[in-house]
C-alpha positions as CSV (number, residue, x, y, z in Angstrom):
1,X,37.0,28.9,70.1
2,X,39.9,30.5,68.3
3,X,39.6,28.1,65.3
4,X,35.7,28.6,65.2
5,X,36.2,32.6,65.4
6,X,38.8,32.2,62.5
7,X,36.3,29.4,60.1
8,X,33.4,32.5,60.6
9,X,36.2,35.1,59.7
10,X,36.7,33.7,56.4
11,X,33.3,32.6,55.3
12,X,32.7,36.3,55.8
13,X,35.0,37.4,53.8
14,X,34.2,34.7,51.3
15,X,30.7,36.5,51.1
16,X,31.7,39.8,51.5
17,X,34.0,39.2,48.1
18,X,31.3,37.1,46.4
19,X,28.9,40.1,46.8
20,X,31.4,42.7,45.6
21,X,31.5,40.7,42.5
22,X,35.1,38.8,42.8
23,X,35.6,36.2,40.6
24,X,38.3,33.7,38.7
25,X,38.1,32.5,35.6
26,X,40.6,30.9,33.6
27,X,43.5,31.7,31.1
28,X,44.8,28.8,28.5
29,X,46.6,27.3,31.3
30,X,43.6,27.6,33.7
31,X,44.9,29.7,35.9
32,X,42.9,32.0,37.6
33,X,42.5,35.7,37.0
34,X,40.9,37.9,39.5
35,X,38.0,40.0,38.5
36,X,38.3,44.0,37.1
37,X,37.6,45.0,41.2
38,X,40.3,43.2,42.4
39,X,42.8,44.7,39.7
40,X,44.7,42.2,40.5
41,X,47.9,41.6,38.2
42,X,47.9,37.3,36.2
43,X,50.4,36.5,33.8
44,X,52.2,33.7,32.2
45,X,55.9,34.5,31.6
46,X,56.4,32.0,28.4
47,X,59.2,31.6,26.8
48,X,61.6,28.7,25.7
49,X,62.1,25.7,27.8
50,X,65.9,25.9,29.5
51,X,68.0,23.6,27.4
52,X,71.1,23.3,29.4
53,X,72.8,22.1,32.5
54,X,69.7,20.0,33.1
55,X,67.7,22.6,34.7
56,X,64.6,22.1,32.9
57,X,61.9,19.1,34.6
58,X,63.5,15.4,34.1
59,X,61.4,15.1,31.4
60,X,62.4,17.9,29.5
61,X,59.1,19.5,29.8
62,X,58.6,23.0,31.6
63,X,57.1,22.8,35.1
64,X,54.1,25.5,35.2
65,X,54.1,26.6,38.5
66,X,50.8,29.2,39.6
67,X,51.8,31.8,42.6
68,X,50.5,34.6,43.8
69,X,53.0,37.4,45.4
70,X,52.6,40.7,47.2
71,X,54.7,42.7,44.5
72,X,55.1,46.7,43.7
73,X,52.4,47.6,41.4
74,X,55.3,48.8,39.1
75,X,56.5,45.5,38.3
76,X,55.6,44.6,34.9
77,X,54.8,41.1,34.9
78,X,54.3,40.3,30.8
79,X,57.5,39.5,29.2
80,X,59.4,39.9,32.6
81,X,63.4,39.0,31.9
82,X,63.6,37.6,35.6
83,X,60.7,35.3,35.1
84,X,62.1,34.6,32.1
85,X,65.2,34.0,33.0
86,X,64.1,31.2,36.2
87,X,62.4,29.4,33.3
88,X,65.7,29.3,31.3
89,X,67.6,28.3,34.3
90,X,65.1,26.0,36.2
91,X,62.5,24.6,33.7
92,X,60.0,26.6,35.2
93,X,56.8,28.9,34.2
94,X,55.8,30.7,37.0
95,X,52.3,31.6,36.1
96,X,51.9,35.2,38.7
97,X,48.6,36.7,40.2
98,X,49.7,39.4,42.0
99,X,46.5,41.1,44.0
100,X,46.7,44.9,44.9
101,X,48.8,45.7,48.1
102,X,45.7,46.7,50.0
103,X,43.9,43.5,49.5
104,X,46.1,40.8,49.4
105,X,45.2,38.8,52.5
106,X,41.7,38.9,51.6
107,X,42.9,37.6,48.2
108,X,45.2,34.6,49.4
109,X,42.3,33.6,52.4
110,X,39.6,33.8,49.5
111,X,42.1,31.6,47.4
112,X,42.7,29.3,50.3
113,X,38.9,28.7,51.9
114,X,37.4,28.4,48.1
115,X,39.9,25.3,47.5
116,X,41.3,27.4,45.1
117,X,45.3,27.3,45.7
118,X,47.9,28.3,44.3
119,X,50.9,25.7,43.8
120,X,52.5,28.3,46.5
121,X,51.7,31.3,48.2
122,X,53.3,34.1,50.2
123,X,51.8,35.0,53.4
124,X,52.6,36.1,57.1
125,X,53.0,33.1,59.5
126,X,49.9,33.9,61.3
127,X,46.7,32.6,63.7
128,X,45.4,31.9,59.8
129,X,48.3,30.3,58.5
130,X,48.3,28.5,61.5
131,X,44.6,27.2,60.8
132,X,45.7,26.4,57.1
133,X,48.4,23.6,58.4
134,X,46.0,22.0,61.1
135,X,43.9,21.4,58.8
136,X,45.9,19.8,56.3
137,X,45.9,22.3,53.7
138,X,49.8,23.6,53.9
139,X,52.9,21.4,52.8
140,X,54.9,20.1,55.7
141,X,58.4,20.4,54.3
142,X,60.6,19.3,57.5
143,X,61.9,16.0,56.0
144,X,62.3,17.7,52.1
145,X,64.3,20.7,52.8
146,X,67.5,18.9,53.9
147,X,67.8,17.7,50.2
148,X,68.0,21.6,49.2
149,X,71.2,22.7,50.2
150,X,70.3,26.6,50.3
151,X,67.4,26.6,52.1
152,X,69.8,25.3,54.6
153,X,72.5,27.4,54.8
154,X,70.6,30.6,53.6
155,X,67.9,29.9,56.2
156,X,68.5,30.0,59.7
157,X,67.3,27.6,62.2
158,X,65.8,30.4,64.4
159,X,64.1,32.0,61.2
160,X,62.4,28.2,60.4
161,X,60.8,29.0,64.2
162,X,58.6,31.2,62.4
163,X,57.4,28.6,60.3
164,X,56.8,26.1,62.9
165,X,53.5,26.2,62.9
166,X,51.7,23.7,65.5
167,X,54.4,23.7,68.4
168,X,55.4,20.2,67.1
169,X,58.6,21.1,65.5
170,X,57.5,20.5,62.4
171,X,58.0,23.3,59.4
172,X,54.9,24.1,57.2
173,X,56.8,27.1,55.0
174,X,60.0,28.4,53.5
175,X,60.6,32.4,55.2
176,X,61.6,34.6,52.8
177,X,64.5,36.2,55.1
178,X,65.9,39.6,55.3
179,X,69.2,40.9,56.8
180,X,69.7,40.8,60.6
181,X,69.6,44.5,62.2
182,X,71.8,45.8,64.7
183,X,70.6,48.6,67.0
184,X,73.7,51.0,67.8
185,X,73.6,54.8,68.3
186,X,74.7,58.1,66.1
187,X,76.5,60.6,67.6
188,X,77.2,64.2,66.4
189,X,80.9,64.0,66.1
190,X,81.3,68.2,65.9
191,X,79.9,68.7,69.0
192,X,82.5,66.1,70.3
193,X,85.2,67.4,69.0
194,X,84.3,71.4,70.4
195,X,84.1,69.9,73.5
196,X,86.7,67.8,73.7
197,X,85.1,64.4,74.5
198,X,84.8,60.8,73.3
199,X,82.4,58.9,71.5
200,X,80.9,56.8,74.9
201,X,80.8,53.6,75.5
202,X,79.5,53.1,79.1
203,X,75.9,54.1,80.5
204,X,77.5,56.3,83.1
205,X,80.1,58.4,80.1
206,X,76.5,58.8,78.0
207,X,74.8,60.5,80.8
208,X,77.8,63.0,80.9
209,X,77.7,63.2,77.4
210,X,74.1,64.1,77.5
211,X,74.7,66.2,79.9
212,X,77.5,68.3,78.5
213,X,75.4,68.3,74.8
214,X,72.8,69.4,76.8
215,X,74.5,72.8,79.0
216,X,77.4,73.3,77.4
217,X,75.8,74.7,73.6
218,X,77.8,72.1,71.3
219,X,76.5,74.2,68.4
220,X,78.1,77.6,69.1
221,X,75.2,79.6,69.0
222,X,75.1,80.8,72.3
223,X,71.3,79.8,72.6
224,X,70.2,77.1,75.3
225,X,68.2,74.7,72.9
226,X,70.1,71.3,72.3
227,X,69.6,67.9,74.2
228,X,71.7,65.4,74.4
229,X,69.4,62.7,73.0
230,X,65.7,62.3,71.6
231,X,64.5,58.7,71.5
232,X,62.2,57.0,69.6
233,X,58.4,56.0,71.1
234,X,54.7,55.2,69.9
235,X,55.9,51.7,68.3
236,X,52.9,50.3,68.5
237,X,49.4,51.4,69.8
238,X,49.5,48.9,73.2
239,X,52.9,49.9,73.8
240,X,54.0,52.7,75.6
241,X,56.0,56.2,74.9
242,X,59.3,54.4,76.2
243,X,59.6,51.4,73.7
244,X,61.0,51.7,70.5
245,X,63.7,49.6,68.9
246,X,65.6,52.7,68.2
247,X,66.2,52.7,72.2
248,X,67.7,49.2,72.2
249,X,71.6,51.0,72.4
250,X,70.7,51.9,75.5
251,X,68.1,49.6,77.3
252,X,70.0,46.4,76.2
253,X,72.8,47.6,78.7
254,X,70.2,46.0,81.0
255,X,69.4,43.5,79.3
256,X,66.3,44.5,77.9
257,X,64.9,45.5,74.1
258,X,61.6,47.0,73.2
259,X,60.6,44.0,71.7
260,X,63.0,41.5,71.0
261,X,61.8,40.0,74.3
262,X,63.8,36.6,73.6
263,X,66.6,38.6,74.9
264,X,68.1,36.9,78.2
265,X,68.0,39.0,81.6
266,X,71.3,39.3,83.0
267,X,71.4,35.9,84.9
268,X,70.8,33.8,81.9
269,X,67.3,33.7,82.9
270,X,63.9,34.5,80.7
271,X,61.0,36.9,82.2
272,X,58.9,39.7,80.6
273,X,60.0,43.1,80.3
274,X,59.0,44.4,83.3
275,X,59.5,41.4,85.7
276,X,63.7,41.9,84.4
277,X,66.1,42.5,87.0
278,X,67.1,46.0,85.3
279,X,63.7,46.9,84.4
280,X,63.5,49.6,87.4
281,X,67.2,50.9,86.9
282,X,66.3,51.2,83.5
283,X,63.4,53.5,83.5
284,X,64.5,54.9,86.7
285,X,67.5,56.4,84.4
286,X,64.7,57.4,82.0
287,X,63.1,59.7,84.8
288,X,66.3,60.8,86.4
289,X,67.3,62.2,82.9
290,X,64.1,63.8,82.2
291,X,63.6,65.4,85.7
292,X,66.9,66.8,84.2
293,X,66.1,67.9,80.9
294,X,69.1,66.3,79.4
295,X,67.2,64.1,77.1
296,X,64.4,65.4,74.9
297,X,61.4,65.0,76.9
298,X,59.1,65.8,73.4
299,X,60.0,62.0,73.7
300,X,57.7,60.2,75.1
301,X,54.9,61.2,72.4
302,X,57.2,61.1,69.5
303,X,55.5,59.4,65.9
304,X,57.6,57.9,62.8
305,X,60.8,59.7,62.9
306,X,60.4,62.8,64.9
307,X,63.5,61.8,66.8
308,X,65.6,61.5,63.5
309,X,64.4,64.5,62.1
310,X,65.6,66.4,65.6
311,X,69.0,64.6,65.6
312,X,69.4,65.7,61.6
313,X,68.5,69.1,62.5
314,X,71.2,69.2,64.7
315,X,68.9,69.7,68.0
316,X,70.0,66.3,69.8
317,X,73.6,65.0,68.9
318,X,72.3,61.6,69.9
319,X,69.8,59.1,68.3
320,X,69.7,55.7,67.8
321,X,69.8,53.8,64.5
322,X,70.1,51.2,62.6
323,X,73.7,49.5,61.8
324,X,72.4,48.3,58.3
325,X,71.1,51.4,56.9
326,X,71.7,54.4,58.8
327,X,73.8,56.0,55.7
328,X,70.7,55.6,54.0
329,X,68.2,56.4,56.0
330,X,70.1,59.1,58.1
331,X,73.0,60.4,56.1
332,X,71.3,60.4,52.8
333,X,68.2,60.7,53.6
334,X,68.7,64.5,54.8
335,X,71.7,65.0,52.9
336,X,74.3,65.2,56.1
337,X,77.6,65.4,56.1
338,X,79.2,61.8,56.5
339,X,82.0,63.5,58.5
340,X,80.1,65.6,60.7
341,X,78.6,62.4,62.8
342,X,79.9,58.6,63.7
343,X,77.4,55.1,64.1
344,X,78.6,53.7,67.2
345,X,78.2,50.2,69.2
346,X,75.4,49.7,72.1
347,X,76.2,50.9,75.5
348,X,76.9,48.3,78.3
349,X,76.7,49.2,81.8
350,X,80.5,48.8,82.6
351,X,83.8,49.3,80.4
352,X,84.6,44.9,81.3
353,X,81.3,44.6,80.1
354,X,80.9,43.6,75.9
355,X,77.4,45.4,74.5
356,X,75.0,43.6,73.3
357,X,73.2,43.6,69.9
358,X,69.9,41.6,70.4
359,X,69.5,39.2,67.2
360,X,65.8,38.4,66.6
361,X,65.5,36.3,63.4
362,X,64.4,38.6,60.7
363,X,61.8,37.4,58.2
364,X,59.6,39.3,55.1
365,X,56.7,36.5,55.9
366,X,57.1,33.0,54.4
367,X,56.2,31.3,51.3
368,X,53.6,28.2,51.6
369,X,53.2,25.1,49.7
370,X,50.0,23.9,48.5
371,X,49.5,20.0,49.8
372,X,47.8,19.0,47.4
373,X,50.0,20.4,44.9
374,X,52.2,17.7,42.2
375,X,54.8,20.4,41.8
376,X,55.8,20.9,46.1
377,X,59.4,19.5,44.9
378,X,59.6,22.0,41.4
379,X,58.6,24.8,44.4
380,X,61.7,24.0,46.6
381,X,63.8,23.9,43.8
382,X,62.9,27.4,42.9
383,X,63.1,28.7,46.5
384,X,66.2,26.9,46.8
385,X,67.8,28.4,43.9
386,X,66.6,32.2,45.2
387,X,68.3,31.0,47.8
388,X,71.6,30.6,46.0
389,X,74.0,33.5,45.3
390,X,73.3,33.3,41.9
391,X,69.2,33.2,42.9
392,X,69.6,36.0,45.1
393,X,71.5,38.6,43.0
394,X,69.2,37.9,39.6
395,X,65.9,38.4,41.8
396,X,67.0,41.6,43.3
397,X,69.0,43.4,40.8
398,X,68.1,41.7,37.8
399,X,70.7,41.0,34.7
400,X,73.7,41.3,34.5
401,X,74.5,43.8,31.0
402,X,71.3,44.8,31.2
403,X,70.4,45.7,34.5
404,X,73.5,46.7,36.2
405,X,77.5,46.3,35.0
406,X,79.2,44.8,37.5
407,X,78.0,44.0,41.5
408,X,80.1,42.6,44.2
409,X,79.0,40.5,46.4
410,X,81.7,40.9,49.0
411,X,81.4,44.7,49.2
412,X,77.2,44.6,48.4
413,X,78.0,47.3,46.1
414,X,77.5,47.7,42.4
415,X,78.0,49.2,39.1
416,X,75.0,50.2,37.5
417,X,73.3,53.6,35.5
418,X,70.8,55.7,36.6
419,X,68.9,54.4,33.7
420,X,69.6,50.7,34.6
421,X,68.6,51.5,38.1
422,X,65.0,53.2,37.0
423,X,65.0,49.9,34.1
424,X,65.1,47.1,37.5
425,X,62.4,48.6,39.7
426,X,59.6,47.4,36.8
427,X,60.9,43.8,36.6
428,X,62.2,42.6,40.3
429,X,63.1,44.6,43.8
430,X,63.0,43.4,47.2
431,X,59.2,42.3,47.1
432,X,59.4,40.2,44.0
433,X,62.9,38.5,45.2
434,X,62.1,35.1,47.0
435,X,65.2,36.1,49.3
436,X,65.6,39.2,50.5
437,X,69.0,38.7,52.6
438,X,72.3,36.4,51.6
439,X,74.4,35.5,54.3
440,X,72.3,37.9,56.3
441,X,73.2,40.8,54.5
442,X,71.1,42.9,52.0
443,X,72.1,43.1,48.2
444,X,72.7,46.9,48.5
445,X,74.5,48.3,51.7
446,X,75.8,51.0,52.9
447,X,74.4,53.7,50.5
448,X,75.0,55.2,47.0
449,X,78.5,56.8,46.8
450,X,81.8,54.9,47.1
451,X,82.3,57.5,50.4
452,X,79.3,56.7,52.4
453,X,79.8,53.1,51.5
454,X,83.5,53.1,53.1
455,X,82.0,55.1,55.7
456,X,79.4,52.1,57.0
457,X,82.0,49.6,56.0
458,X,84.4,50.9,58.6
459,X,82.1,52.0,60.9
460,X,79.5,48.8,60.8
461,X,82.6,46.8,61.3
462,X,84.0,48.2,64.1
463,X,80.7,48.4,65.8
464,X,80.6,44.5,64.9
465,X,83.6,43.8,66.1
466,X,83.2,45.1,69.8
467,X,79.8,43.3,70.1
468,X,77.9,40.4,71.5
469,X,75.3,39.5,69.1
470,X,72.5,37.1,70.7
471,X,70.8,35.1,68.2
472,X,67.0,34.4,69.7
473,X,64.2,32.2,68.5
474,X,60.5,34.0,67.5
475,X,58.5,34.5,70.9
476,X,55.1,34.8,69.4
477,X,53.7,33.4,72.6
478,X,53.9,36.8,74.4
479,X,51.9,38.6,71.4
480,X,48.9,36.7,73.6
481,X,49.4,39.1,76.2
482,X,48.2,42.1,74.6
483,X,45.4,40.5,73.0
484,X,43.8,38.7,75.7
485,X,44.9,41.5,78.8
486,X,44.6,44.7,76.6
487,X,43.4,46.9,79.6
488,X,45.8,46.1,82.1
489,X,48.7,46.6,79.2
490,X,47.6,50.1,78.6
491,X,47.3,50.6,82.3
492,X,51.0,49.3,82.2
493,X,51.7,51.7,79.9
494,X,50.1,54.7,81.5
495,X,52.1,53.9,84.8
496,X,55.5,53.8,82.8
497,X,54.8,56.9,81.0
498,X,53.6,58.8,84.3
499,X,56.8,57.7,86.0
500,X,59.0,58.5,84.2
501,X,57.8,61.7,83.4
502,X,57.3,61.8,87.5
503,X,53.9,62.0,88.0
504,X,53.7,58.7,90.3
505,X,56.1,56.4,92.4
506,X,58.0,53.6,92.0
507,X,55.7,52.0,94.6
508,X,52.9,52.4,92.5
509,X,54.1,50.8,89.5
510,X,55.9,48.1,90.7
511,X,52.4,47.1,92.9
512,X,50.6,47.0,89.7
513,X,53.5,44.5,88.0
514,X,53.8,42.3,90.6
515,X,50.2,42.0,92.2
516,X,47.6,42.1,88.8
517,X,50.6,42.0,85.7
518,X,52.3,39.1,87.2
519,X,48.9,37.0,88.4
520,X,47.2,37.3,84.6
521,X,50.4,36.6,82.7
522,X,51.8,33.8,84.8
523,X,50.7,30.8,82.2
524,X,51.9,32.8,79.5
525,X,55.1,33.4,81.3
526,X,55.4,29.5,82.1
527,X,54.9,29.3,78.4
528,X,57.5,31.2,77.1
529,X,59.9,30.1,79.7
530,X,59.2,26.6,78.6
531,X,59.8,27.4,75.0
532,X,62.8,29.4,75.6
533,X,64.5,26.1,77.2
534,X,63.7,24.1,74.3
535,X,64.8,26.9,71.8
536,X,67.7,28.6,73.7
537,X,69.2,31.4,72.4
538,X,72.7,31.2,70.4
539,X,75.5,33.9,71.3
540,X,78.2,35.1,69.2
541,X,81.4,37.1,70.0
C-alpha cells in the first residue's frame, strides 16, 4: 500500500511540474539545466585536468561527474576555486545543478521518476529513498566502501544505520555526517556565587538550586521575578509541551531523552518513552516543581528559543544547551559575559552515579549513487576524499592564502580576515561540504574570540570528562507511531501536559499508557526491541 501511495505521489508531482512548465535541456556536456521557474543553479567548473600525484582518472582523462546539491543560494558556482580545486586534486569535473532550497525534493524525485539521474544525488534517507533502492535504482555500496579508507573511519557504523535502507543490512548511500551533540546545562554563575552555592550535579542539589534561584532574588533587585529554570517545549507538532532535547540534562538522569529514544532504560532494557521505568518519577518531578513555581511554568507552551532568550535575560539562571555550540549560540549570540555563566555536565540521580550524554548518530542526510551510473567508483573517491582531513578543511573553509591564513585542526580554530571570512561563504560552507564533521567535531568550534574559544575548550572538556556517552543506532521504526496512531499520541500528549500542570491524576494517565498506548504500539515495540538487539548500543567512559 505504502509503495503504491508513494508511485501516485510522484507521478503527481511529475505532472504537477510538467504543467508548471519544468524542463531540462542540455549544456555541451549534456547535462541538464532546469527551466527559468525552477531558477535552479547548473554549472560546469572547467579547468585543467590534475597532473600530479596521480589523482586524475587512470587514463589521464578528467572524470565528469553530474550532481545536484542542496547549497546556499550565495554560492557562486561558475569559476568556483573549491570545484576547481577537487578537479586538480582528483581528476574530477563536477558538473552542479543546484535547485532552490524550497524545491529541492520535488527537483531530485522529478529527476529520479523521469529516469533522469544524476551520477549522485543528496537527499534525506527517507520512505522515498527507501522506494528508490527497492527498486533498483540506488547504488548498493556495502562491499565498495571498505576499499575507501575515510568513509570508514570518518563514518560511523551507527551513522551507515541511516543508510540501511531495506532492513537487510545492506548500505544504499554515503551520510554526509555532522558532529555528535551533547545535551548539558548553563548555569548563571553570579547568582551562585551571591548565594554561596555550587554548580549541581545531582537531581536532588538542582531542585535546591532552583529553589533558592527561585526565593532567594539571585539578582539583587529585591523584586520576586526569577526562576530557577525555563525549559524548552513545542519540538514538534505530535509531541507534547515537555519534550525538547534542550531538557535531556535533566530527563536522561532517568534514563530518558526527548527523542533519542535508542537510549537504554535503566536495566539495560529498551521500551518507549512512557513505558520507562523513570518515566512517572520523571514528570512527577516536573509537576512537583511546577505546583511550586520553581521552574518557569511559561514552559510548557514555549516556541524556538523563548527559554534562551529568558535565561539571557537573566530571568532563569538555568537552561539547557548544547555542548558544541553554546558559546555561539548563547554567549555570542546575545553578547553575554563569558564569566558571568558556566556549561555544565547532565544531572544523574545520585553523586555514584556517572551522567549520561545520549549519543544518537548525527547525519545532514546522505548522498546517493546512481546504479546505473559508470562513474559509482570516481563518486566514492570524491566522498572519500571529503572525507579526509585534507577533504574536509578545503570544502568548508576553502583555500588556504586565499581563504583563511592558518587553521588548526586540533584546536578547530583559525586565522582568517573579516574579508576572507565574507570571500568563503560564496564558494563553500557547511551545505556545499560533502562532510560536515571530522572526527566528530565541526571545523569551527567554540566561537570567535581566542577567550570564548578557551572558555568551551575547558568547559566542554570537563563536561566530557565526567560523562557516559551512549552511542545508539537510528530508531526510525518508532517514527511509525505517530503516523499511523496520531490521535491517541496527541491524547498522550494532552494527558502529560495536564499532569503536570496538575489538572488530572497519575491514575488517569498511566490507564491510558498501559490499556490503549501499550495495546496499539505493541508490534512496533516488538519491532524496535528486535532491532535494538541486533544493533545494540555502544557506551563510552
Amino acid at each position: 500500500m505504502l509503495k503504491k501511495l508513494l508511485s501516485v505521489c510522484l507521478v503527481c508531482i511529475m505532472l504537477a511540474a510538467t504543467l508548471a512548465g519544468c524542463s531540462s535541456g542540455g549544456n555541451k556536456t549534456d547535462t541538464p539545466k532546469a527551466s527559468p521557474e525552477t531558477d535552479a543553479k547548473t554549472t560546469e567548473a572547467s579547468g585543467a585536468p590534475a597532473g600530479t600525484d596521480g589523482a586524475a582518472a587512470d587514463n589521464g582523462e578528467v572524470v565528469e561527474i553530474r550532481v545536484v546539491l542542496q547549497l546556499n543560494p550565495e554560492i557562486q558556482l561558475e569559476n568556483n576555486p573549491v570545484i576547481q580545486r577537487i578537479e586538480d586534486t582528483l581528476g574530477i569535473r563536477l558538473i552542479v545543478e543546484a535547485p532552490p532550497l524550497n524545491s529541492f525534493s520535488d527537483r531530485v524525485k522529478m529527476l529520479v521518476s523521469t529516469g533522469d539521474m544524476p551520477d549522485f544525488f543528496i537527499y534525506g534517507a527517507d520512505v522515498f529513498a527507501t522506494q528508490w533502492a527497492e527498486e533498483g535504482l540506488l547504488a548498493d555500496v556495502t562491499d565498495k566502501i571498505q576499499n575507501y579508507p575515510n568513509l570508514i573511519s570518518n563514518i560511523s557504523e551507527e551513522q551507515y544505520g541511516d543508510t540501511k535502507l531495506l532492513g537487510d543490512g545492506r548500505i544504499y548511500g554515503i551520510p554526509r555526517p555532522n558532529s555528535y551533540d551533547k545535551a548539558g546545562f548553563m548555569i548563571n554563575k553570579k547568582w551562585l556565587d551571591k548565594l554561596g552555592l555550587e554548580v549541581p550535579e545531582t537531581v536532588d542539589e538542582f531542585v535546591e538550586i532552583c529553589r533558592a534561584f527561585t526565593t532567594q532574588d539571585p539578582d539583587g533587585n529585591g523584586v520576586d521575578d526569577t526562576y530557577g529554570v525555563s525549559f524548552g517545549a513545542m519540538q514538534n507538532s505530535l509531541d507534547s509541551g515537555i519534550w525538547h532535547l534542550n531538557n535531556d540534562f535533566l530527563s536522561t538522569a532517568y534514563s530518558i531523552s526527548a527523542w533519542h529514544h535508542g537510549l537504554p532504560d535503566a536495566d539495560g532494557s529498551f521500551k518507549l518513552r512512557p513505558q520507562k521505568s523513570g518515566y512517572m518519577d520523571y514528570i512527577t518531578l516536573l509537576r512537583d516543581m511546577y505546583a511550586e513555581g520553581i521552574i518557569d511554568r511559561e514552559f510548557i507552551t514555549h516556541k524556538s528559543q523563548e527559554h534562551v532568550e529568558k535565561f539571557a535575560q537573566e530571568r532563569v539562571g538555568i537552561v539547557g544547551a548544547s555542548g558544541k555550540n553554546y558559546t555561539t549560540q548563547i554567549i555570542e549570540k546575545y553578547s553575554l559575559n563569558p564569566d558571568d555563566f558556566v556549561y555544565c555536565a547532565p544531572l544523574s540521580l545520585n553523586i555514584e552515579t556517572k551522567p549520561v550524554y545520549a549519543m544518537p548518530p548525527s547525519n545532514w542526510m546522505a548522498y546517493f549513487i546512481n546504479a546505473k551510473s559508470d562513474k559509482i567508483d570516481d563518486v566514492l573517491r570524491l566522498l572519500d576524499w571529503a572525507n579526509s582531513e585534507e577533504g574536509f578543511v578545503t570544502m568548508q573553509l576553502g583555500l588556504a592564502g586565499e581563504h583563511y591564513n592558518s587553521y588548526d585542526i586540533e584546536t578547530r580554530t583559525i586565522d582568517r580576515t573579516k574579508e576572507q571570512a565574507e570571500a568563503v561563504t560564496k564558494v563553500t560552507g557547511n551545505m556545499m561540504a560533502f562532510a560536515n564533521a571530522f572526527d566528530n567535531q565541526e571545523a569551527l568550534m567554540g566561537g570567535s574570540t581566542p577567550e570564548t574559544i578557551a572558555k568551551w575548550q575547558l568547559e566542554e572538556k570537563a563536561a566530557d570528562e565526567k560523562t557516559m556517552k551512549c552511542y545508539t543506532p537510528f530508531v526510525k521504526m518508532l517514527d511509525k507511531i505517530a503516523v499511523e496512531f496520531p490521535d491517541d499520541v496527541q491524547t498522550l500528549n494532552s494527558l502529560e501536559v495536564r499532569y503536570v500542570t496538575g489538572e488530572v491524576q497519575m491514575d488517569e494517565l498511566k490507564s491510558f499508557i498501559d490499556g490503549t498506548y501499550t495495546e496499539k504500539t505493541a508490534d512496533i515495540t516488538k519491532e524496535f526491541v528486535d532491532y535494538m538487539a541486533e544493533n545494540p548500543v555502544r557506551f563510552e567512559d
